[in-house]
N, C-alpha and C positions, 0 to 999 in steps of 0.2 A: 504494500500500500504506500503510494507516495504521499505526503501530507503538503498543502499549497501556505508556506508560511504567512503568506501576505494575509489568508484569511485569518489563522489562528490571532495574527498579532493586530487582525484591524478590531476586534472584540473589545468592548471598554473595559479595562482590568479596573480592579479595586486602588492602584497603586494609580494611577491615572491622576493628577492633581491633588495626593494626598500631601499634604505639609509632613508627615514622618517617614516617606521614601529614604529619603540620606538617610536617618538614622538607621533606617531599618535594613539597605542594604551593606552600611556600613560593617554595624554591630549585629549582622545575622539574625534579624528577627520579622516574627511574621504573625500576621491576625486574621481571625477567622474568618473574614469577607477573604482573603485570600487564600485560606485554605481551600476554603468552597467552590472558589474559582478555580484554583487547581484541579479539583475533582472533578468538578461540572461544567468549566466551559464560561461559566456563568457567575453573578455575585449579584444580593439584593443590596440596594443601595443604604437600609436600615440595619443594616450587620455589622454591630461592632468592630471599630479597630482598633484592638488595645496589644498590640504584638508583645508578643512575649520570643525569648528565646527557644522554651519548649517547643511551641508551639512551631518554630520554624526545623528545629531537631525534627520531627512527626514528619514534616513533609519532604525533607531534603537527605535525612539522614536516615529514617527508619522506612520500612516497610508500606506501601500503600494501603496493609491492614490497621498500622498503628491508628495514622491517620482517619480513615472509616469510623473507626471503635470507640475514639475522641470526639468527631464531631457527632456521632448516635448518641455518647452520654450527654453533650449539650443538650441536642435535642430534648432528650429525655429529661435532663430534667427543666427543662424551658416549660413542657408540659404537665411539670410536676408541682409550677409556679416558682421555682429557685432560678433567679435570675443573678451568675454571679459575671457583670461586667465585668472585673479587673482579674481574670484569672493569675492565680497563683505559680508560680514556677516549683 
């Protein structure tokens, strides 16, 4: 399968006019509008971006299960009413 770059990179990312780019590609970190966009192509524009370094470990470092199994427990508990913005490293 060949993949046509120009489409993948004309997609609006999460990092697209975010004031914490530098820092984030500086200091290797990443937040969950970005994770999501990594997995799907896609990102809501009300998705958190609070990067952590974990968070950028899951997607670059570890497994694309780790990843998955992280953003399921958000979900879950988003749906549970636990809503923790600032996750913890």
């Amino acid at each position: 399968m060949t993949l046509n770059l120009d489409n993948i990179f004309a997609e609006k990312s999460p990092c697209d006019r975010c004031d914490q780019f530098d820092e984030c590609k500086d200091s290797e970190l990443a937040c969950r509008a970005f994770s999501f966009y990594v997995l799907n192509g896609f990102f809501y524009e009300e998705t958190p971006k609070y990067p952590t370094n974990n968070l950028f470990n899951k997607i670059f470092k570890e497994d694309d299960n780790a990843l998955k199994n992280y953003l399921k427990s958000v979900r879950a508990k988003e749906q549970m009413g636990i809503v923790d913005l600032f996750e913890k490293e």
